[in-house]
LUMTORKOL-967492 format. One record per residue (C-alpha): residue number from 0; x, y, z. Coordinates in Angstrom, 2 decimals, padded with zeros to 5 digits, m for minus. Layout:
N
NODE  num        u        v        w
NODE  NUM        X        Y        Z
...
This chain:
409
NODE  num        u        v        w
NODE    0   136.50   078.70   111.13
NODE    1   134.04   081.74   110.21
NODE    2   131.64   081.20   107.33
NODE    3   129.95   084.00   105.50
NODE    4   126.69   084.26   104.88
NODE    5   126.06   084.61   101.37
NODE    6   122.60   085.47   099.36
NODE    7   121.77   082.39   097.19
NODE    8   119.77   081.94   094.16
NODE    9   116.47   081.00   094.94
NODE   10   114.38   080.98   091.75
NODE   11   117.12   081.32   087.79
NODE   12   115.03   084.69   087.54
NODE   13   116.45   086.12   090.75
NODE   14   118.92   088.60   090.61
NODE   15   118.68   090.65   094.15
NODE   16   116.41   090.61   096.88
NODE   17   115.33   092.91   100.01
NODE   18   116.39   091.47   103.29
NODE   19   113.31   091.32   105.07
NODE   20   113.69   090.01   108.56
NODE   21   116.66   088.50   110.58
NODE   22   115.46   085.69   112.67
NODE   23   118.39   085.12   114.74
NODE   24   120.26   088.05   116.33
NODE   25   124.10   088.35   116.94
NODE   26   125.19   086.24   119.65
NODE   27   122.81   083.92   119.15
NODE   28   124.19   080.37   118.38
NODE   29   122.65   078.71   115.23
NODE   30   122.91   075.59   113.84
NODE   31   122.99   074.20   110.51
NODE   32   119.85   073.69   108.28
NODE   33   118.24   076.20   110.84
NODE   34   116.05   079.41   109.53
NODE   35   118.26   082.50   109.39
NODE   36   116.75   084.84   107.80
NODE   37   113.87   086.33   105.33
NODE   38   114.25   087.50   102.11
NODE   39   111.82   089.22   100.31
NODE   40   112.26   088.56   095.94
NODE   41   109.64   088.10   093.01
NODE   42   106.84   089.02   095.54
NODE   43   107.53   086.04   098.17
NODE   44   109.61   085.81   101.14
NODE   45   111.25   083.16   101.65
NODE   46   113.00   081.77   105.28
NODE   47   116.71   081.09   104.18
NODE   48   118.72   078.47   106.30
NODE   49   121.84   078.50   107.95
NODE   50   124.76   077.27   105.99
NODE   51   126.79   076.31   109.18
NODE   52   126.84   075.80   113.21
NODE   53   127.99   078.23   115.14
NODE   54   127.53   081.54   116.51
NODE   55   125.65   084.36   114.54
NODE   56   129.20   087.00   114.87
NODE   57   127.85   089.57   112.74
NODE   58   125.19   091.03   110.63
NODE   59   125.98   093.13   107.29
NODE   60   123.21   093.76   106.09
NODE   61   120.68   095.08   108.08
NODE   62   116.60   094.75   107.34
NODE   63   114.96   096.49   104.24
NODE   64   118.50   096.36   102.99
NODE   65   118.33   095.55   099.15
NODE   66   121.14   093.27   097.89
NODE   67   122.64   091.26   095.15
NODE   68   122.46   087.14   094.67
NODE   69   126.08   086.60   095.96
NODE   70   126.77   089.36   098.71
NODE   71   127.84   088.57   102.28
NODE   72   125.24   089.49   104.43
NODE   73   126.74   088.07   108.12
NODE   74   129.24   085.58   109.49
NODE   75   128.97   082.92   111.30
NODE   76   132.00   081.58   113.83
NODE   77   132.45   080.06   117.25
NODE   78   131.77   082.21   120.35
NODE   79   135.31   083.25   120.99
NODE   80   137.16   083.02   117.49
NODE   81   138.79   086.44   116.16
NODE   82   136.62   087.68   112.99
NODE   83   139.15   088.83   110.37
NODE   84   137.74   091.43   108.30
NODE   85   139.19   089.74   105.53
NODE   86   137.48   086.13   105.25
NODE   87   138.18   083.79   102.10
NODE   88   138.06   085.22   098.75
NODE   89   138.17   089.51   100.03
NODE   90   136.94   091.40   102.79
NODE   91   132.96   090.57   103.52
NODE   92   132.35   094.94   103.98
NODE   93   133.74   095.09   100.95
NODE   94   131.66   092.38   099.05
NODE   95   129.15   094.01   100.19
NODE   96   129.45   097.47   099.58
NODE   97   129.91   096.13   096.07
NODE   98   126.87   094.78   095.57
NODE   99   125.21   097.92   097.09
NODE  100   124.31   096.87   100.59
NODE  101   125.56   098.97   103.84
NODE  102   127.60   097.03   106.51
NODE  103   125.99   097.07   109.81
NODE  104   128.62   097.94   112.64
NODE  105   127.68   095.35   115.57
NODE  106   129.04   094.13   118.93
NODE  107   129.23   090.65   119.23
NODE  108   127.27   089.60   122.74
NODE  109   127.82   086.64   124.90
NODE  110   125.20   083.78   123.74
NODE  111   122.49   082.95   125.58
NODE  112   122.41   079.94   127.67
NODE  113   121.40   077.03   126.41
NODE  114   119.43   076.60   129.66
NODE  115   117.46   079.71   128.87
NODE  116   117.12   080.16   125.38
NODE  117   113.74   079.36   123.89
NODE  118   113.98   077.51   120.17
NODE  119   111.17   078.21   118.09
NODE  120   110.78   076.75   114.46
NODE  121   109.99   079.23   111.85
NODE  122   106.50   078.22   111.09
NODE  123   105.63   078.37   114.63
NODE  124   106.80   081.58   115.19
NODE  125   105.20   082.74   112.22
NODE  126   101.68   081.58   113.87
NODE  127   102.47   082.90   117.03
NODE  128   102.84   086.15   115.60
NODE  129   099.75   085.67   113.93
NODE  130   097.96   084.95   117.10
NODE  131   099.71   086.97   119.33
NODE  132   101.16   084.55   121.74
NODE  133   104.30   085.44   123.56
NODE  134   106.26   082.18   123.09
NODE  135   108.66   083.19   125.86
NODE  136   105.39   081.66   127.78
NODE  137   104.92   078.52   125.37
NODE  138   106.15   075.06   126.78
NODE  139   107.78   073.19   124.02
NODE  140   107.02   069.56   122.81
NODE  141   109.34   069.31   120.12
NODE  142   113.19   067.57   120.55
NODE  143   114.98   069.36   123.37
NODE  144   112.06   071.15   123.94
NODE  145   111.68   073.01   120.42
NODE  146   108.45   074.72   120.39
NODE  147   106.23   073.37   117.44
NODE  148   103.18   075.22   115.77
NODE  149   100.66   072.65   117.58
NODE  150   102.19   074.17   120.81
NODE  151   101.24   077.68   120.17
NODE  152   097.68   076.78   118.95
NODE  153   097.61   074.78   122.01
NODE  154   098.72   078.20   123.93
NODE  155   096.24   079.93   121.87
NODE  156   093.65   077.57   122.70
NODE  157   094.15   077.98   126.00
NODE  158   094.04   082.02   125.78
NODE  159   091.06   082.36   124.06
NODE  160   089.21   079.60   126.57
NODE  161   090.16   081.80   129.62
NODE  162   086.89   083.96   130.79
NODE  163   089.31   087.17   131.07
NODE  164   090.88   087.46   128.39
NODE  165   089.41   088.22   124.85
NODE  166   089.56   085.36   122.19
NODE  167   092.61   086.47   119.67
NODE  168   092.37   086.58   115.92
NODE  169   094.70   086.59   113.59
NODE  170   096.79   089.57   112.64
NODE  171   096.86   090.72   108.74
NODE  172   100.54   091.44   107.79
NODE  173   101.79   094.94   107.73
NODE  174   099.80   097.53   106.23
NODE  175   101.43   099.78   103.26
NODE  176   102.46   102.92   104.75
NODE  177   099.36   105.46   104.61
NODE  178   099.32   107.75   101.89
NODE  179   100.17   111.46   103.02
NODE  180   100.51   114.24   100.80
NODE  181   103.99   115.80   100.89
NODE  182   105.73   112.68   101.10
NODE  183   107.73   109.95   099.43
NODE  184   106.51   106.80   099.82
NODE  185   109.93   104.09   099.87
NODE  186   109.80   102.52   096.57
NODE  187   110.67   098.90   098.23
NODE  188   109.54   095.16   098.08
NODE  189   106.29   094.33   095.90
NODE  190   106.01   098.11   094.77
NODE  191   109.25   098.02   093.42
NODE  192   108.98   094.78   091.79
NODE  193   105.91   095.71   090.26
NODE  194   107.14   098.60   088.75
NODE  195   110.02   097.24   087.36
NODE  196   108.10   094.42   085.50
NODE  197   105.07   096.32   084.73
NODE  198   107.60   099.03   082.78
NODE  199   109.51   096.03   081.22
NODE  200   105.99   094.54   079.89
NODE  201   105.32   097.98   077.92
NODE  202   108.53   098.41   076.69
NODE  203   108.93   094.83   075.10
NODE  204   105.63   093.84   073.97
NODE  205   103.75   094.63   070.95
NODE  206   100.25   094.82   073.51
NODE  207   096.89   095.12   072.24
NODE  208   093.72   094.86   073.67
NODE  209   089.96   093.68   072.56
NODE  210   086.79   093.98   074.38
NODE  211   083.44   091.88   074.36
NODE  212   080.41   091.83   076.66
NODE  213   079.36   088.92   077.96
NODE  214   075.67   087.98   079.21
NODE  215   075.93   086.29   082.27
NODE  216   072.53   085.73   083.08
NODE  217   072.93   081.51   083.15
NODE  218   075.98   082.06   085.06
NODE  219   073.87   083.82   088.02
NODE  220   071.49   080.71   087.52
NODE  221   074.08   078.42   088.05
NODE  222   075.72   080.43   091.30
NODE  223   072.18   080.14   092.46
NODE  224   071.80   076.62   092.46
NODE  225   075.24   075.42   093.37
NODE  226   076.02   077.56   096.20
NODE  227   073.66   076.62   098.62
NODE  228   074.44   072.73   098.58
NODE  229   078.11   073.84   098.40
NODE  230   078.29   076.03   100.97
NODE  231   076.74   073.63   103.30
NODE  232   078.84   070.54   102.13
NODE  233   082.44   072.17   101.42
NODE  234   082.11   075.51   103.14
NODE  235   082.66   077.38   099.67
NODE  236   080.73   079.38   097.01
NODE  237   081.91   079.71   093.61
NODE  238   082.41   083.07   091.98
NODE  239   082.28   084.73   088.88
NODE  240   086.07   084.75   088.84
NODE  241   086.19   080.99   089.40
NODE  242   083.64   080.10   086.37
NODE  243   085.46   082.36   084.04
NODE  244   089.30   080.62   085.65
NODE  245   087.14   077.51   084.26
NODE  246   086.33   078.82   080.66
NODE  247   089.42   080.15   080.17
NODE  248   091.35   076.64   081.22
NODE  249   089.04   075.27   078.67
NODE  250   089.68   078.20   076.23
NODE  251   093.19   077.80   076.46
NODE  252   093.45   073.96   075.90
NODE  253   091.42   074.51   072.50
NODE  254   093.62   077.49   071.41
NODE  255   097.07   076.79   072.56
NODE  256   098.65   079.74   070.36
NODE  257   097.15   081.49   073.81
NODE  258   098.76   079.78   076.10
NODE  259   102.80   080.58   074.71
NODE  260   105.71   082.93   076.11
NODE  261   107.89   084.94   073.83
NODE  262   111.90   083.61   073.66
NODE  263   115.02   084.65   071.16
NODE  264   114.51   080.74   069.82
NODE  265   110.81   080.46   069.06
NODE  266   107.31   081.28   070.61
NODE  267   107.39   078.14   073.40
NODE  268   103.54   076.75   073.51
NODE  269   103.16   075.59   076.96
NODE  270   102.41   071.89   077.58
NODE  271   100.40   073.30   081.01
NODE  272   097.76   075.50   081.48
NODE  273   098.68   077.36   084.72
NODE  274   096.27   080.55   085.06
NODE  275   096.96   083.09   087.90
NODE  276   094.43   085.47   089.30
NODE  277   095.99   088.51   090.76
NODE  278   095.29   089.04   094.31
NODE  279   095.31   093.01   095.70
NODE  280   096.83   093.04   099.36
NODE  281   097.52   096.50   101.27
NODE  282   101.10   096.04   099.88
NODE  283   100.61   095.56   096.57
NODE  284   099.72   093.10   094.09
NODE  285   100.07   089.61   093.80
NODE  286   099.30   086.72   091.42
NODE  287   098.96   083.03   092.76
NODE  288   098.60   080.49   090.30
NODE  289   096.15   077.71   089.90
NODE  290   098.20   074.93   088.42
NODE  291   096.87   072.44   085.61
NODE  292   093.94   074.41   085.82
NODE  293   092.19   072.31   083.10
NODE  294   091.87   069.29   084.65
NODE  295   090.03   070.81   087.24
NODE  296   086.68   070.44   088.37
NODE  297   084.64   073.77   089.26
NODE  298   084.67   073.27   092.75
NODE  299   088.20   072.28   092.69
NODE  300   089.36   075.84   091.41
NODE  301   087.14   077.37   093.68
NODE  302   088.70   075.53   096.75
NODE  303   092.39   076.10   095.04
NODE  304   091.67   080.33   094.64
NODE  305   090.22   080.83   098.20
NODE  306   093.37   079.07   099.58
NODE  307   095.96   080.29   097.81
NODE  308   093.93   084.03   097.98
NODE  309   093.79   083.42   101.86
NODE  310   097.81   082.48   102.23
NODE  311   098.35   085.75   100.31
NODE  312   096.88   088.06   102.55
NODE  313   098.59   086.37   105.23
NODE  314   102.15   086.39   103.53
NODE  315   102.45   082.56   103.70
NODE  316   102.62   081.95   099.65
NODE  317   105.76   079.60   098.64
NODE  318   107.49   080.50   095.70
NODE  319   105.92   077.64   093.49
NODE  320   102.77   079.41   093.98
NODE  321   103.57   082.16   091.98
NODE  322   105.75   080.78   089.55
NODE  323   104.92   078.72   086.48
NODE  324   101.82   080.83   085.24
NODE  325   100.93   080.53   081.37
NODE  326   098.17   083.21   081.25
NODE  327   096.54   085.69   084.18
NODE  328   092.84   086.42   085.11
NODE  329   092.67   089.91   086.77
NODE  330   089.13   091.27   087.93
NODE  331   088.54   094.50   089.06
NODE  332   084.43   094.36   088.82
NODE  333   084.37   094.33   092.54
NODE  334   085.32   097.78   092.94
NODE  335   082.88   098.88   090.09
NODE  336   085.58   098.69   087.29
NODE  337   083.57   098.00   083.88
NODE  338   086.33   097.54   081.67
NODE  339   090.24   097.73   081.65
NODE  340   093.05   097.41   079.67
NODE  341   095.68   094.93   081.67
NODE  342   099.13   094.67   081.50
NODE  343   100.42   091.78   080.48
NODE  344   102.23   089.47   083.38
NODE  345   105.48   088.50   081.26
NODE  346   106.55   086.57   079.73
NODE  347   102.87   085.51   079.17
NODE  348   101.42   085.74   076.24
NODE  349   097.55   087.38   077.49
NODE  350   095.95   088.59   080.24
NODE  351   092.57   088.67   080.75
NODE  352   090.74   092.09   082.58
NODE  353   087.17   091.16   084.28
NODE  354   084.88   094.42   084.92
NODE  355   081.65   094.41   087.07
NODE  356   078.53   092.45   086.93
NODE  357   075.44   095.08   086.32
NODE  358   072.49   095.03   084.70
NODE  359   072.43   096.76   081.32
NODE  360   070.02   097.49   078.59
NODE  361   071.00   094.87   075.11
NODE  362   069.18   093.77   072.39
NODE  363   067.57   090.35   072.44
NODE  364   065.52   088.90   069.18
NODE  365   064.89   092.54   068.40
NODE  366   063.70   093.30   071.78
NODE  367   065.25   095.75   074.16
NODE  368   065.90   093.75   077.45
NODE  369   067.52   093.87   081.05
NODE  370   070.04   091.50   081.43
NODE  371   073.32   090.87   083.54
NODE  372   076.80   091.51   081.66
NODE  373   080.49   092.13   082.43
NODE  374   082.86   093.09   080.10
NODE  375   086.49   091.40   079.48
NODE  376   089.30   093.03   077.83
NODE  377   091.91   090.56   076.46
NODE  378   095.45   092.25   075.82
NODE  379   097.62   090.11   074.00
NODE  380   101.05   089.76   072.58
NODE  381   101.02   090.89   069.23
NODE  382   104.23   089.01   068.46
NODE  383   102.74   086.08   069.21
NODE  384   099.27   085.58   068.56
NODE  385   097.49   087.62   065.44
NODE  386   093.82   089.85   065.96
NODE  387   092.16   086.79   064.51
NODE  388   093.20   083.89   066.67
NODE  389   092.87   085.94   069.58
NODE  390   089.28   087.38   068.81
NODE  391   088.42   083.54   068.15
NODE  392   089.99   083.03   072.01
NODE  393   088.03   085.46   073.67
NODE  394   084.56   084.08   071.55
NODE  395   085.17   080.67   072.50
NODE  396   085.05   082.28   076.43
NODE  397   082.00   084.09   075.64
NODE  398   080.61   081.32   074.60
NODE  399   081.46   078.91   077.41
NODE  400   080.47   081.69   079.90
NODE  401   077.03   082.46   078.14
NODE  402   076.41   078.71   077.99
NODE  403   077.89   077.26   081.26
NODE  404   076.62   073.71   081.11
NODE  405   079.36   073.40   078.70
NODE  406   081.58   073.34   081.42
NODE  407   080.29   070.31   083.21
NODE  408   080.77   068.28   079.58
């Protein structure tokens, strides 16, 4: 008996999502539990499974296709059973016309062999991209032959070790499409997610924004002293954007008026302190979070942000990475920002804006001397917090970052 297809809900926030790659195509045969397809919702795409065994008969909705939680987007039935158009509860064009998608006309094909057909699991396709490697030309280790992900680093291995051919690297996802004057750029995926929540931020919160400079002079100190031994022990170096994830954890556990969301019952003050650093890819923008950031050593947060930075620019975030976030770090001093005002990353309460590291002329003792700053811009929910309790926040991370050692105690 057909089954249809249907787009679940993956996260109680998730309304839609943007088909974003169909991993089996129709005629294939697919079995239960088996990745289907790609969705693309909240900024992560997630591989969706198969609900049934059977033959992929038809495919609704095609790729880049936009669609609500709920909508049929392809049926599933044996090779030679008649597909009604009307299946269950209505017709499945219909469904999903409703819910705005566009029915894809297809042929069904005769399915491969099982003698020929090559069964890849979704992660190790995912790497083979990556790499490059045809897995047509991959000999699988898994059950009845599946190919794993060892078996196309083996392949890969085995590539780059040959004298001819040039050692392969791995491939950054899909560029945004360049920017040409003239034209319209699709307003899809992250850019249209971002939008959508970066308009619903300013039109529901009572935002406002303070400033202070920060000396950072014993922070460079303690970069210089760490790194070295670091670097050669862990194969990391800690940045300013780590140290300040580190105050602000600490920050946050001594002012937890900071650390709330906004509901119709209450301000909710959050019994974690998640903090997310937004991450710029060619695509857009992305914020990973660090969970229980506060019981985290230094060098623990500095591990946790190069991962979870890394897995963004290669797409392979989960959706628990960037959910669960109780305030956002967002620095821009590496492209010679010195101060911003953020948007706040509802329903968060604050957000805090890093600017560069320069040397500036301040005032020390009465003495006019060069020293290393940044500036940080807090913008905070007014409904909330008060000016007060939220100058007193962004002090108490001046402090910590002017006076590091108090980090380490």
């Amino acid at each position: 008996m057909a089954v249809e297809v249907r787009l679940p809900q993956l996260a109680a926030s998730m309304a839609d999502g943007v088909i974003s790659k169909w991993l089996k195509n129709v005629g294939e045969t697919v079995r239960k539990g088996e990745s289907l397809f790609e969705v693309e919702s909240d900024k992560v795409t997630t591989e969706v499974e198969s609900p049934a065994d059977g033959v992929l008969r038809r495919i609704q909705v095609p790729e880049g296709q936009k669609v609500e939680v709920g909508s049929v987007l392809a049926i599933i039935g044996s090779p030679d059973e008649i597909i009604p158009e009307t299946n269950g509860g209505g017709t499945a064009a219909a469904t999903a016309a409703s819910s705005g998608s566009v029915a894809v006309a297809t042929t069904p094909v005769q399915a491969t062999s099982q003698a020929t057909k090559v069964f890849v699991t979704p992660r190790a396709r995912k790497v083979a991209e990556e790499l490059g490697v045809d897995v047509n030309r991959v000999k699988g280790t898994g059950p009845g032959g599946r190919i794993l992900e060892r078996d196309v680093l083996a392949a890969a291995a085995s590539i780059q070790a040959a004298p001819a051919a040039p050692p392969p690297t791995p491939s950054a996802p899909p560029a945004a499409p360049a920017a040409v004057p003239g034209t319209v750029v699709p307003l899809t995926g992250i850019r249209r997610t971002i939008a959508e929540r970066m308009t619903r931020s300013q039109q529901t919160v009572a935002e406002v924004t303070i400033t202070a400079e920060v000396d950072v002079g014993e922070i460079v100190k303690l970069r210089e002293q760490v790194n070295g031994e670091w670097q050669q022990q862990h194969g990391i170096k800690v940045s300013y954007t780590d140290v300040i994830i580190r105050a602000a954890a600490r920050a946050l556990r001594e002012h937890p008026e900071v650390n709330a969301s906004f509901a119709e019952d209450g301000i909710h003050l959050h019994s974690e302190i998640n903090i997310g650093v937004a991450v710029a890819l060619d695509t857009g923008l992305i914020v990973p979070v660090i969970r229980h950031a506060d019981q985290k050593s230094l060098l623990e947060i500095a591990q946790s942000s190069r991962d979870l930075a890394e897995r963004a620019r290669q797409n392979r975030l989960t959706r628990d990475d960037v959910s669960g976030g109780t305030f956002t770090i967002s620095n821009l001093g590496m492209y010679g920002v010195e101060a911003f005002t953020p948007i706040i990353n509802l329903p968060e309460c604050a957000i805090l804006g890093v600017g560069q590291v320069a040397e500036r002329a301040v005032v020390r003792n009465g003495q006019i001397v060069i020293r290393p700053t940044m500036w940080l811009s807090l913008t905070f929910d007014h409904r909330i917090v008060d000016g007060a309790p939220a100058a007193r926040f962004l002090a108490r991370i001046r402090q910590l970052l002017e006076s590091p050692y108090l980090l380490f105690v």
